[in-house]
Every structure is written in structure tokens, then in C-alpha cells.
N, C-alpha and C positions, 0 to 999 in steps of 0.2 A: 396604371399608365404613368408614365415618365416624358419628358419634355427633352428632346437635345437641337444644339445645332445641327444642322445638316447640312453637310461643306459638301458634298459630291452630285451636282446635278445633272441629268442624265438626257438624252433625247430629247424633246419636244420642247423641257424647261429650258436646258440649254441657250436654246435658239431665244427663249423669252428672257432670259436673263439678260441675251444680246442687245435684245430690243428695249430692255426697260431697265438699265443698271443701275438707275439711283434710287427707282421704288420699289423695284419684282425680287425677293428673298424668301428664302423657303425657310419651315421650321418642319422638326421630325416629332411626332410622338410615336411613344414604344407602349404595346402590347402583346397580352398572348393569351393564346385562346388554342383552347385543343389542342394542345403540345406545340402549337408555333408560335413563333415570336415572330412578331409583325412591327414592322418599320412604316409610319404612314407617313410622307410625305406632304406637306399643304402649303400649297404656291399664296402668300400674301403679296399684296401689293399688285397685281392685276387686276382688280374687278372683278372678281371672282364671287363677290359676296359670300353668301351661305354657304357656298359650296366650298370655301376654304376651311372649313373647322369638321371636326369628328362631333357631332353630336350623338348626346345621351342615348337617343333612339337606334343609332348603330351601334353601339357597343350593346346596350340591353339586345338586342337579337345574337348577335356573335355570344351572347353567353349561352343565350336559351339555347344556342345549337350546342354550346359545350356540354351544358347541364344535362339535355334530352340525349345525347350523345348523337344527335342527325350526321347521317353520313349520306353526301349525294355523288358516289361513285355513278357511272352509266347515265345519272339523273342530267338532262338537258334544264338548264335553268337563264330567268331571264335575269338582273334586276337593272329597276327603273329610277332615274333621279340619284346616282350613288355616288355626285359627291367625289370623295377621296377615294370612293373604291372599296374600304375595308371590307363590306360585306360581298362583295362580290369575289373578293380574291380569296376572302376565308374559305367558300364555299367552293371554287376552284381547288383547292389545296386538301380539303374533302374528297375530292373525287369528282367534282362538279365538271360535267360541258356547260360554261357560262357566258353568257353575252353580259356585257359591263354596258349602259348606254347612260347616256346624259346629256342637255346641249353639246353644240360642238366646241365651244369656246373650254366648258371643262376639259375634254378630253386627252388635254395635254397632262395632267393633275394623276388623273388615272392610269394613262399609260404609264408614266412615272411610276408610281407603283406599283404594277403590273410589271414592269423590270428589278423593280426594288426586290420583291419579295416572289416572286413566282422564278422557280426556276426553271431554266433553257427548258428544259426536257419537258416540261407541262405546259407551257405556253399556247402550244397546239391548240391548247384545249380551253383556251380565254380568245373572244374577241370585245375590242371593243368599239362601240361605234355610236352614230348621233343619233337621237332620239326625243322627238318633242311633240307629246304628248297630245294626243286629238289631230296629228299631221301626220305625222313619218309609221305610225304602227303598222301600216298594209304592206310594208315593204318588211315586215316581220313574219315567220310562219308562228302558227298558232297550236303547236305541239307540245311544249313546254309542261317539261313536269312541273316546276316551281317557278313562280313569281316572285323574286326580295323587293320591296320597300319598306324605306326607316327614312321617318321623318321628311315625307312627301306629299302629307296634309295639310300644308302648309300657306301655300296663296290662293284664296278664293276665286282668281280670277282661273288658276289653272285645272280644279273642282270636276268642272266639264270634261274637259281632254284626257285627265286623269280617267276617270271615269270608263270612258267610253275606250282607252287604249287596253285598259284589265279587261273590259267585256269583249274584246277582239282576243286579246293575247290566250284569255283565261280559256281552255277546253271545258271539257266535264270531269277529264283525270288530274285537271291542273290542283295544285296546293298555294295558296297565296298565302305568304305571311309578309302582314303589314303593322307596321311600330311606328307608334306614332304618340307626340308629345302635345299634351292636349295645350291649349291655349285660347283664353274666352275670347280674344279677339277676330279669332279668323273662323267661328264656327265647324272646329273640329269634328267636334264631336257630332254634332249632327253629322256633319257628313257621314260618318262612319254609322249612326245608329237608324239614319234616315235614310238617306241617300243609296249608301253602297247596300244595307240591306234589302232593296229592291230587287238589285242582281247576285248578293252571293249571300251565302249562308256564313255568317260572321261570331268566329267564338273568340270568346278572350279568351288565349291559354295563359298567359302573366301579366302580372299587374304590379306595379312600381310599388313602395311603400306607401308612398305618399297617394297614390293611385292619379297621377299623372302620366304616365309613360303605360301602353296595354301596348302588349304583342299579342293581336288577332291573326288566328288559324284561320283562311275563309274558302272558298268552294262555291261554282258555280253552280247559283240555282238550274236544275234541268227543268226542260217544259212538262216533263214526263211525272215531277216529284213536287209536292207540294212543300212551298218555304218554311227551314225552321224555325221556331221561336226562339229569337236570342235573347241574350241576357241585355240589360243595360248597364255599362261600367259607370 
């Protein structure tokens, strides 16, 4: 990964540049992953919080895809809470039909990106749109081959809504992969080891060095099959 200015601001930023000229400036970080070099964009100085940086947990799934070599051609994919977008444009660029969702306030961040680095000709096949979690998923269909979140274990207040939007969104044919950076504060890890395995079947397919950072495989428990015993990371 590499750091650059970013002097070309495009669409949405644009207009917020307008709006906020002595705080709102963007920085670029560069990577690549599966033969593309990706440009991300991250609007500081909006309030954006969290959702302005590339965290660990997104680039650890962008690799796993590189590594596993996952190709989501035909694949309809959702992901949830995405921030910069990285993981959802990789996955576009794949071959993915992807919905990119996030609050609405992000989605000036992502579209950016979604210009930056998708090109004309694919775009068709990215939408991006708002999304907050335990409210807006009904207005979602529920067909989705794959689910992305990285690093959406994160507020305990949002636990619930989370929750309950993967158990709407998730079918029986769904694949979820969720990455996630553990942290004793906001009881992560239980979620994942208590919680979510209620409703899905949860496998660590990778595991950080430090065994901070798991990218969990998971699949919805059917009423027909009885729940499998997963590991504890």
C-alpha cells in the first residue's frame, strides 16, 4: 500500500469540497490485488469517522480473494458497512453484480471510488445505495449469492440490526464472508462465537498472525439441518 495526494476530485466530493473548503480534503491510498491496481479515495475532514480509513480487515479479505483466487462473475453480491468501498469494487471487477450500501452520509466516499476505479463499461453492474442496518434491509431482495463485511463488528449498539439484516439478506444458497478485527472492548468476539452462531454456520477460513483479524466462511443454519460445531478462534 502506498499514500498519495489526490488533486482530482470527482462527483459527489466535488460538491463537498464546495461546501467545506478549509476542512473536507481527500487522501489516495494505492493497491492491488488480483491484477488491479486500485486507487481508494478517503474524504477526511467531514465526519466521516471510521468510515474514512482502509482498515486491516478490508485489505485481509481482498487478499483472501486473491490467494483462494474467488471469481464472482454472474455472482449477485451484497456488501454491508463498506466504508471506502474497496471490497465491494474488487469484487465488482471480478465479475461481481454488487450493491455497495453504507449510511447515506458515506455514500459520497464510495461513489467516488466507484468512478475512480470501475470502468464506464462495468458500472452497470455496481449499485450503490443507503443502508442501515435493522431498518432499510426489507427494501433489499433476499437472493444474494454473497454477503462482504470487513470490519463491521464493531458498535455494540449496532449488534442487533446487524444481526437481523444478515438473517433477512442471508438465503440458504447465500455465502457470507465476514472479517473482522477483534477488540476486548466492544465484545467481538462473542458476537461472532455466540451470537451469530445461533443463525449461521461460522468457519474461520484465515487467521491473522497475531490471531486478531479471522475471515469467517458462514452459511445460513437451514431448519431442515442441524447446527454445525464450530471452532472457537
Amino acid at each position: 500500500m502506498t499514500t498519495t495526494p489526490f488533486l482530482g476530485p470527482c462527483g459527489d466530493y466535488a460538491s463537498l469540497l464546495k461546501m467545506h473548503p478549509s476542512t473536507c480534503f481527500m487522501k489516495q491510498n494505492n493497491f492491488e490485488f488480483c491484477g488491479f491496481k486500485l486507487k481508494i479515495a478517503r474524504i477526511l475532514g467531514a465526519d466521516l469517522g471510521v468510515s474514512s480509513y482502509v482498515w486491516s480487515s478490508g485489505i485481509a479479505l481482498c487478499r483472501y480473494f486473491e490467494k483462494e483466487k474467488i471469481n464472482f462473475t454472474g455472482k449477485k453480491v451484497i456488501e454491508l458497512g463498506a466504508g471506502t468501498g474497496i471490497v465491494g469494487i474488487l469484487a465488482a471487477l471480478l465479475g461481481g453484480n454488487v450493491t455497495i450500501t453504507d449510511k447515506l452520509d458515506i455514500l459520497m466516499q464510495i461513489r467516488n471510488n466507484v468512478t475512480i476505479n470501475v470502468p464506464s463499461a462495468c458500472r452497470n453492474r455496481i449499485k450503490v445505495l443507503p443502508l442501515v442496518w435493522g431498518e432499510d434491509q426489507f427494501s433489499f431482495p433476499t437472493d444474494y449469492d454473497f454477503i462482504l463485511g470487513t470490519d463491521i463488528v464493531y458498535e455494540v449498539e449496532s449488534y442487533a440490526g446487524l444481526r437481523d439484516t444478515l438473517c433477512y439478506l442471508c438465503s440458504d444458497h447465500t455465502t457470507i464472508y465476514l472479517v473482522t478485527e477483534f477488540r476486548c472492548h466492544n465484545y467481538s468476539e462473542t458476537y461472532h462465537n455466540v451470537i451469530l452462531t445461533e443463525h449461521f454456520n461460522c468457519n474461520p477460513v484465515e487467521v491473522s498472525n497475531d490471531k486478531t483479524i479471522v475471515v469467517y466462511k458462514m452459511s445460513k443454519i437451514s431448519a431442515k439441518a442441524p447446527k454445525l460445531e464450530t471452532d472457537t478462534v
